[in-house]
C-alpha positions as CSV (number, residue, x, y, z in Angstrom):
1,X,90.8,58.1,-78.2
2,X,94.1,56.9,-77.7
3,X,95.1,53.6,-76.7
4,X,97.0,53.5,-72.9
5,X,97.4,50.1,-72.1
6,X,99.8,51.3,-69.3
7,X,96.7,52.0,-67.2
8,X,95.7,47.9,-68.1
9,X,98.3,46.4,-65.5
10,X,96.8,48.4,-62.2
11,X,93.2,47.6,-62.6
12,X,91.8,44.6,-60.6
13,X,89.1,42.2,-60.7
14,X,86.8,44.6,-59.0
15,X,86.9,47.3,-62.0
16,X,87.0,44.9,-64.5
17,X,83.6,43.5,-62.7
18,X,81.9,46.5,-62.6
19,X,83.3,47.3,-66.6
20,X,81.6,44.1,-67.2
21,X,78.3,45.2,-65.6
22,X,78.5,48.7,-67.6
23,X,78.8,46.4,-70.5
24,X,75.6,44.1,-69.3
25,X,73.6,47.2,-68.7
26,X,74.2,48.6,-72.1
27,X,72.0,46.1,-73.3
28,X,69.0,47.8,-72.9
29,X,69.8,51.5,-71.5
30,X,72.0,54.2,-73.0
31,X,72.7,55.4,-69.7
32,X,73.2,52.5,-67.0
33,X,71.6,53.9,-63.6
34,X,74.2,53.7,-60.9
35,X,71.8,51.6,-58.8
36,X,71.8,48.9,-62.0
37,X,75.4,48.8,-61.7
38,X,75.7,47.9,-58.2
39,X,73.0,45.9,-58.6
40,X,74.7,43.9,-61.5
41,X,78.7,44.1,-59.8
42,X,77.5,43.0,-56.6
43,X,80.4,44.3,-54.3
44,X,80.5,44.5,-50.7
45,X,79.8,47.2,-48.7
46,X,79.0,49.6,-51.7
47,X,82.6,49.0,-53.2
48,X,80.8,50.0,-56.8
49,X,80.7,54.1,-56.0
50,X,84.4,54.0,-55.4
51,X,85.2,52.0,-58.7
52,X,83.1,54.3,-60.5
53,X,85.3,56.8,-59.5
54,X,88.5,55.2,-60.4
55,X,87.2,54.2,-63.6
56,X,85.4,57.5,-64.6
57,X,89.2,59.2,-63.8
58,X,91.0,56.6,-66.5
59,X,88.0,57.5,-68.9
60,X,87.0,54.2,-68.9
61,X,83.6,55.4,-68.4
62,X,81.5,58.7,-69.4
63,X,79.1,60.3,-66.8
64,X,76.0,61.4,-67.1
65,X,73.6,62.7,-65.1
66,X,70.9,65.2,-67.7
67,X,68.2,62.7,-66.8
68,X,69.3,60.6,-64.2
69,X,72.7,59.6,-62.5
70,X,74.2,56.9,-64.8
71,X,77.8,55.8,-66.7
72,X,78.3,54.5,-70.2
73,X,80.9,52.6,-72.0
74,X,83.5,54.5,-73.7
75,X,85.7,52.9,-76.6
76,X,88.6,53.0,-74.5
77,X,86.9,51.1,-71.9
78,X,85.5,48.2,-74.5
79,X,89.6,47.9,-75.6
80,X,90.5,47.1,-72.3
81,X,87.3,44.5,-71.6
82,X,88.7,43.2,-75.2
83,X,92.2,42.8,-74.4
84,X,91.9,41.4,-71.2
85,X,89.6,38.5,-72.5
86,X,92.3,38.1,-74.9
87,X,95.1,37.7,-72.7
88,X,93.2,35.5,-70.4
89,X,92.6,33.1,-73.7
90,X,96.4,33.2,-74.4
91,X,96.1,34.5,-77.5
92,X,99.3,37.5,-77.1
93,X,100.7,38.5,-73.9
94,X,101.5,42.4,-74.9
95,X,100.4,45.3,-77.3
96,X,102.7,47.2,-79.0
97,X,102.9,50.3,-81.1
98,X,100.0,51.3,-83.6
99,X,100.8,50.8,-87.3
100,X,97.4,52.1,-88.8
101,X,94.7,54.5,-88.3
102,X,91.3,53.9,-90.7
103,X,88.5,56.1,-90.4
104,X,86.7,53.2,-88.9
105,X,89.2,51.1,-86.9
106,X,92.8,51.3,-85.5
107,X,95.6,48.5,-85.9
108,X,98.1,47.5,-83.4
109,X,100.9,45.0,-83.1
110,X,100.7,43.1,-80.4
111,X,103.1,39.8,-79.0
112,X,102.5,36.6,-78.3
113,X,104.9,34.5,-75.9
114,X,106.3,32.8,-78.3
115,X,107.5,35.8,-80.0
116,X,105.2,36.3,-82.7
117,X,104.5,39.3,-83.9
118,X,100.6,39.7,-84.7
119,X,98.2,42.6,-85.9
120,X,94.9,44.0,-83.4
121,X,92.3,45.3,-85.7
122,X,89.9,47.4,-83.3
123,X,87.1,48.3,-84.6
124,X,85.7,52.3,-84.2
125,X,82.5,53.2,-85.8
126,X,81.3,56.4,-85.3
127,X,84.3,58.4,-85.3
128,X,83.5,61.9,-86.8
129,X,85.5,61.7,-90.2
130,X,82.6,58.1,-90.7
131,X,79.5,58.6,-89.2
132,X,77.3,58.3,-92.0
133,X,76.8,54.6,-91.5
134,X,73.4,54.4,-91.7
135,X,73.8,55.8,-95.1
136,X,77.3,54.2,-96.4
137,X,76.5,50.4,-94.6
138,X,73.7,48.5,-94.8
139,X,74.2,47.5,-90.7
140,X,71.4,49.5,-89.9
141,X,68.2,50.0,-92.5
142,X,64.9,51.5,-91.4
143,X,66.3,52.4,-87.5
144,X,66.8,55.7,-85.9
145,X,68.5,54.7,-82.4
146,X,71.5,52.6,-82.2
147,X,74.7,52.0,-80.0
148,X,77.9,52.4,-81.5
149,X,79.8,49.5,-79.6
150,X,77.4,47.3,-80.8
151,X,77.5,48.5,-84.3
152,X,81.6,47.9,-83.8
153,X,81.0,44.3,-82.3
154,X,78.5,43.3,-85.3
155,X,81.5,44.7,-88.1
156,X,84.4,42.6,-86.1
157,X,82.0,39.6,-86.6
158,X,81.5,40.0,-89.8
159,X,85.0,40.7,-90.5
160,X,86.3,37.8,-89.1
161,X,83.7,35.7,-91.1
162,X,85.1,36.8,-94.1
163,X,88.3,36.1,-93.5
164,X,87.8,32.9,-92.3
165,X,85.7,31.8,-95.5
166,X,88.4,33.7,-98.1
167,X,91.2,31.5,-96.4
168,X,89.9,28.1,-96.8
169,X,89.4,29.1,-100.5
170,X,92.7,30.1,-100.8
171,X,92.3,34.0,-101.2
172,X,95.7,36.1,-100.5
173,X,94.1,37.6,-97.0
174,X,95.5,37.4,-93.4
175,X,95.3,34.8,-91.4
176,X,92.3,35.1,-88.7
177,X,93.5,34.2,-85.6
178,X,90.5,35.1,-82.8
179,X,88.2,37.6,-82.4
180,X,86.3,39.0,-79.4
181,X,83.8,41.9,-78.5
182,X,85.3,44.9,-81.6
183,X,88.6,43.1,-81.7
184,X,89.8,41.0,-84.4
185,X,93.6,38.9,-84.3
186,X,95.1,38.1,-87.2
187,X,98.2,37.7,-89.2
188,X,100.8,40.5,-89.3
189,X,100.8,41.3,-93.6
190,X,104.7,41.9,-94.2
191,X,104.1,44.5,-96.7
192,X,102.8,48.1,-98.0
193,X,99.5,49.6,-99.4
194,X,99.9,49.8,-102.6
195,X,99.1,53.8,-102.4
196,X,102.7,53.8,-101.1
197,X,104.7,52.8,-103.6
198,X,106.1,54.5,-106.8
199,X,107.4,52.0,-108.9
200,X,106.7,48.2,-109.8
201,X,108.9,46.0,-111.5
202,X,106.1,44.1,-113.5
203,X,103.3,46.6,-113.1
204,X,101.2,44.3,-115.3
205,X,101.5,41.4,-113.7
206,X,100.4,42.8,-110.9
207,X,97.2,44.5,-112.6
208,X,96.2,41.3,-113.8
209,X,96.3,40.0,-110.4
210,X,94.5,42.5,-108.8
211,X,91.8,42.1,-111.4
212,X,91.4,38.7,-111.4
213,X,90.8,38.7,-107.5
214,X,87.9,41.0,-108.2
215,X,86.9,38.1,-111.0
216,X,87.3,35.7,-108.6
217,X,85.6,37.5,-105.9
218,X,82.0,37.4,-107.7
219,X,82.4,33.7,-109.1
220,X,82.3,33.1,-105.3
221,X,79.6,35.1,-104.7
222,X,80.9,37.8,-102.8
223,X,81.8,41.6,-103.9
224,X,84.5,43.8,-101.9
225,X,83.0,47.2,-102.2
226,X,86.2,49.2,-101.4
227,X,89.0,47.3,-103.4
228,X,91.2,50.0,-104.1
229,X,94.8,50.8,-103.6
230,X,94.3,51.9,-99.8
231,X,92.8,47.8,-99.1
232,X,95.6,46.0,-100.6
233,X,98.8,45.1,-99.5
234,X,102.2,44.5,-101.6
235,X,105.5,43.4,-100.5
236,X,109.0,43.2,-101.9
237,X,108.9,40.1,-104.1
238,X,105.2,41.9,-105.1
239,X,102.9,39.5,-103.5
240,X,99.2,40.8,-103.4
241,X,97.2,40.4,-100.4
242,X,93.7,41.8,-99.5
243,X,92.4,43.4,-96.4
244,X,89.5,45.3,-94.8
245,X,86.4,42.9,-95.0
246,X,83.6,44.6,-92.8
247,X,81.4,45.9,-96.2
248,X,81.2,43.0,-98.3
249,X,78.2,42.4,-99.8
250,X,76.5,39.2,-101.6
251,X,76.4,39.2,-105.7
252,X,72.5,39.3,-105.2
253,X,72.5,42.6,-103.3
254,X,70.2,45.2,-105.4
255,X,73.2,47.2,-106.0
256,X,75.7,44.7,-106.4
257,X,76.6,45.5,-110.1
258,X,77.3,48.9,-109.3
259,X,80.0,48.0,-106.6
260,X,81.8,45.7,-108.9
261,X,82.1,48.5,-111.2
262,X,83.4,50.9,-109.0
263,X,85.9,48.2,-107.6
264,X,87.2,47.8,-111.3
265,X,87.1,51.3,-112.1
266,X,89.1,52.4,-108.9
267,X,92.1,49.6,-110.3
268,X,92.2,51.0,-113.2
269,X,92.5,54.7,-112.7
270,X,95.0,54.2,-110.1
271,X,97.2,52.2,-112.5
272,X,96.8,54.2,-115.5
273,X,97.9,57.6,-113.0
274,X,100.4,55.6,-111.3
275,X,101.9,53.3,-113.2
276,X,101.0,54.8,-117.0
277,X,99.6,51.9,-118.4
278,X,97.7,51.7,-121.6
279,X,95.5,49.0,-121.1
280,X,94.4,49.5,-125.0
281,X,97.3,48.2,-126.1
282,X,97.7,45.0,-124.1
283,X,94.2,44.1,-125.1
284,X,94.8,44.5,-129.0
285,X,97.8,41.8,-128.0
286,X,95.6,39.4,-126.5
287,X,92.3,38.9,-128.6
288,X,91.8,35.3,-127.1
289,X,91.2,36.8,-123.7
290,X,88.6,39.4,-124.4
291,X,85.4,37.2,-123.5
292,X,83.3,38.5,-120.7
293,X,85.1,41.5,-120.6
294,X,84.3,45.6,-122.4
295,X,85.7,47.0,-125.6
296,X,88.4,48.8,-123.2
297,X,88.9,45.4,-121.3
298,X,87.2,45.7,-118.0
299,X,84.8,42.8,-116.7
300,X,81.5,42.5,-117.5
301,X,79.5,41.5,-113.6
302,X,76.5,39.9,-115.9
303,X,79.2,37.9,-117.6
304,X,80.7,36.3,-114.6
305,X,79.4,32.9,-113.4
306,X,79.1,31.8,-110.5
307,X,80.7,28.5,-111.1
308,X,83.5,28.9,-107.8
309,X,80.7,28.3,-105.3
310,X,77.8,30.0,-102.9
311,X,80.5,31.8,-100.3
312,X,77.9,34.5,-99.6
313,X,75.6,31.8,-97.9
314,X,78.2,29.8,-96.3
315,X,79.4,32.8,-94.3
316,X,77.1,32.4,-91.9
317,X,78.8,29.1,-90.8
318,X,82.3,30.6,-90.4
319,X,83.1,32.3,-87.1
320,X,79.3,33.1,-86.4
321,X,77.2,31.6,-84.0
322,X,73.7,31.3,-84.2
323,X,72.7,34.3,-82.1
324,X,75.3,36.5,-83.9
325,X,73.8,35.4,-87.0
326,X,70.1,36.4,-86.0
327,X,71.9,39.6,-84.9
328,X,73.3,40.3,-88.4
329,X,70.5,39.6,-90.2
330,X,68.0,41.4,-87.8
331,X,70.5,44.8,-89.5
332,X,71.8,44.0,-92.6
333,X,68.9,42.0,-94.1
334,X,66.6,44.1,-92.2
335,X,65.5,46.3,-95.1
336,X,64.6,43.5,-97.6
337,X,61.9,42.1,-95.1
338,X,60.1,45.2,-95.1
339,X,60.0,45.4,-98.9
340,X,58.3,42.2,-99.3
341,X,56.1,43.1,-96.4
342,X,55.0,46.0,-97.8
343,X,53.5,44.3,-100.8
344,X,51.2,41.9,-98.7
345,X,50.6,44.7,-96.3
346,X,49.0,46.5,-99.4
347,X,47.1,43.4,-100.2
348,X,45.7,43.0,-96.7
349,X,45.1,46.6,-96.6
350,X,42.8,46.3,-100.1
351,X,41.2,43.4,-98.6
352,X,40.1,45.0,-95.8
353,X,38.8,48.0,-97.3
354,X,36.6,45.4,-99.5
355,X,34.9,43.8,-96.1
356,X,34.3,47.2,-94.7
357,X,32.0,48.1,-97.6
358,X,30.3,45.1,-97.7
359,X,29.6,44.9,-93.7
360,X,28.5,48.6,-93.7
361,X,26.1,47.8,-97.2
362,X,24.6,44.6,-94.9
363,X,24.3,46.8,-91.7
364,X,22.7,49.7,-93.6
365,X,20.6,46.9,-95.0
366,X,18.9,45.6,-91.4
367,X,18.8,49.0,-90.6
368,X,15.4,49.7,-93.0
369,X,14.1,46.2,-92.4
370,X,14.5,47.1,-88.4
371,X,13.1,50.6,-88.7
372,X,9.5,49.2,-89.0
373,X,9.8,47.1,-86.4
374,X,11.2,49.5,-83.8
375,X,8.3,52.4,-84.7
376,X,6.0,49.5,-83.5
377,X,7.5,48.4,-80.3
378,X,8.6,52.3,-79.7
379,X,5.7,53.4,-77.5
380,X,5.6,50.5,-75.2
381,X,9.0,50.7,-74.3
382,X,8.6,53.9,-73.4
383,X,6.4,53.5,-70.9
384,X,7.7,50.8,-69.4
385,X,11.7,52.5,-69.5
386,X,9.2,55.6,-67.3
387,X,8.3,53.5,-64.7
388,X,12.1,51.7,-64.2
389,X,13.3,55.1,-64.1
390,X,11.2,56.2,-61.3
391,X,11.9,53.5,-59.4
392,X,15.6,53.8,-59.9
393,X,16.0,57.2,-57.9
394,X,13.9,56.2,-55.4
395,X,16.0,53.3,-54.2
396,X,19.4,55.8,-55.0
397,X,17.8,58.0,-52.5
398,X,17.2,55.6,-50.0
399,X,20.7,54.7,-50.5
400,X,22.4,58.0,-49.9
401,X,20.2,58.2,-46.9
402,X,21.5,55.0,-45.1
403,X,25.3,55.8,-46.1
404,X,24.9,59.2,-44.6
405,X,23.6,57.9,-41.2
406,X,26.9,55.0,-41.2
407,X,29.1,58.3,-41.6
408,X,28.0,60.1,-39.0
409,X,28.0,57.3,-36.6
410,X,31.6,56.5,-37.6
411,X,32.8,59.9,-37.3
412,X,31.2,59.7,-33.6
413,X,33.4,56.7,-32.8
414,X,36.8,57.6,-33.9
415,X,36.1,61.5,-31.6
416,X,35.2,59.3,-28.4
417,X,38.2,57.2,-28.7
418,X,40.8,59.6,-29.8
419,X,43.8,60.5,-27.4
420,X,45.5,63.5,-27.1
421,X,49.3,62.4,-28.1
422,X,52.5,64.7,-26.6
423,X,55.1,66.3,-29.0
424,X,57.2,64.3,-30.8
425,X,60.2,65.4,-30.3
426,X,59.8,66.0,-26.4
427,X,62.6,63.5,-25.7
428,X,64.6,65.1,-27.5
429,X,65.0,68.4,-25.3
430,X,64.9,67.9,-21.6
431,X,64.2,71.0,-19.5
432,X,63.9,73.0,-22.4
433,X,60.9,75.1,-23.9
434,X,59.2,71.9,-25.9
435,X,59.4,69.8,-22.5
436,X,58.0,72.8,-20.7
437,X,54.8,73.2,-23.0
438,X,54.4,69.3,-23.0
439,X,54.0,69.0,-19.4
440,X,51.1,72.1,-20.0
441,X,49.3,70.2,-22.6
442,X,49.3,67.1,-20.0
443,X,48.0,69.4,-17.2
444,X,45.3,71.2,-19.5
445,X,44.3,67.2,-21.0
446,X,43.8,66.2,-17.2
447,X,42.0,69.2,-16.0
């Protein structure tokens, strides 16, 4: 959906209250009822219907009423709530035209009052051309029903975690600035994606940069997972600089080799198409700096150390706090509980099994030794379980003959003391038919 901010400068407090309680109610409905709304907004004198309205007609919010009569967040709706925390903080005071469309976010310049010119990243999952996130990210493992602006919020986080960690480590990334809800500020990049340009005046230069990020990357503990020419930045005097954090993955995930492959595989096709370079050659010239690395010189991910540092587990220090961090793990790390659990449950399941026999073995047991017994003390039980028995109904018939006199009697009560009542709407026609037959049915009561 396209952003409008035009729309931003007419709403008031009251519909950015009742967004707000969309937003609240999302927690833990699909569909907020309309009575949760109001509820939650609070206006006076049912002030919520008629924001609805207003709001439903900006397609701030999506309708829906299969089930029951209720309103959901839409994208366009979470920019606004977004922006307009922004601009209350103070971090820009306009939005300006878009610059980039991802299949998972959109990028906008926006202003601050100083001038400054800074980049929006706003976060879209679920878009149809990247839906398969359960799949391709790791945000949701073992769930079937999710929300998609939570999903959003949970990659903005983690985004600007990453960013925040790779700059105070000195990686060539943009500057985080804030972040709030799906939206992440940061540092205008002035530059190109390297998809976009055709010629380089030290292409390998710029190779061996690219690769030695990767390189570097790992000794810190972290892997990309889409480093490729679309993901990183050049400008004129050919200065690298990375973007698009939201799938980066720890050098311990299971499948962590297999990213940094593809990472180093995607470099060097795109040179060797682009730029015709015969890596080969350049690694005959330079035999001294073949350790760690293949016989057609890329680098070997059981060969790297990680001597840089842990960056993976200091993330969760850097721009999270410590419910967004239960958050993140309760999705991404989701999966790996339930491995290890499965192995005890397995245990405990063998375990029980094991119990089972040996209580039914113990019960079946007792059972012969008690078989004797209970032949024995059979026929006097019997007897005795005759006579309770006839006792039994005679009391029971006593009782139903006692509760069936106190019926009566009641029944006999409420008829003596019963009135006739007059129509009940006799007021409402005077001199007509209904008053007419009331003033019968007085005249037949009294006679």
């Amino acid at each position: 959906m396209k952003l409008d901010v035009d729309v931003l400068r007419y709403l008031s407090k009251d519909d950015f209250r009742v967004l707000t309680a969309v937003e609240l109610g999302m927690r833990n409905h699909e569909i907020v009822p309309t009575e949760l709304i109001d509820r939650i907004a609070r206006l006076k004198h049912g002030g919520t219907y008629k924001v609805l309205k207003n709001l439903l007609k900006h397609k701030l919010l999506h309708h829906d009423s299969s089930k029951y009569d209720g309103f959901r967040l839409t994208y366009l709706g979470y920019d606004y709530l977004a922006i307009k925390t922004m601009v209350n903080k103070g971090v820009f005071v306009g939005v300006g035209r878009q610059i980039g469309v991802g299949k998972e976010s959109d990028i906008f310049e926006v202003v601050c009052e100083d001038g400054t010119v800074l980049a929006m990243k706003l976060h879209r999952l679920g878009r149809v051309s990247f839906r398969a996130v359960k799949s391709k990210r790791d945000y949701l493992r073992h769930r079937s029903s999710y929300n998609w602006l939570y999903l959003s919020r949970l990659a903005a986080l983690k985004e600007f975690a990453f960013m925040k960690a790779l700059e105070t480590h000195s990686f060539p990334v943009p500057k985080a600035v804030e972040h709030n809800r799906h939206c992440v500020v940061m540092s205008l990049v002035q530059g190109y994606p390297l998809v976009q340009v055709k010629q380089l005046q030290n292409p390998e230069t710029v190779f061996e940069t690219i690769l030695g990020i990767v390189v570097r990357l790992a000794e810190h503990g972290l892997i990309h997972c889409d480093f490729n020419e679309f993901n990183i930045m050049i400008d004129d005097d050919e200065k690298i600089t990375m973007i698009d954090f939201p799938q980066m993955v720890s050098v311990s995930h299971r499948n962590a080799q297999m990213y940094f492959d593809r990472d180093v595989e995607c470099i060097f096709k795109f040179f060797q198409k682009r730029f015709n370079l015969s890596f080969q050659e350049s690694i005959d010239d330079n035999d001294d700096s073949d350790e760690g690395k293949d016989e057609d010189g890329r680098p070997c991910f059981s060969e790297i150390e990680r001597s840089a540092g842990f960056l993976d587990k200091e993330l969760a220090a850097s721009g999270f706090s410590r419910k967004d961090e239960e958050d993140i793990r309760r999705f991404i790390e989701g999966g790996a509980e339930a491995e290890t659990n499965s192995d005890s449950e397995v245990d405990s399941v063998e375990d029980l099994n094991e119990s089972i026999l040996l209580q039914v073995e113990e019960h079946e047991n007792k059972g012969k030794d008690e078989s004797c017994e209970a032949a024995e003390s059979g026929a006097s039980e019997r007897e005795d379980a005759t006579d309770e028995e006839e006792n039994e109904m005679e009391n029971e018939a006593e009782l139903t003959k006692s509760l069936n006199r106190q019926r009566r009697h009641a029944i006999a009560a409420t008829r003596r003391g019963r009135k006739s009542l007059a129509s009940r709407n006799s007021y409402k026609d005077k001199g007509g038919r209904s008053s007419h037959n009331s003033k019968l049915q007085k005249q037949l009561s009294g006679w």
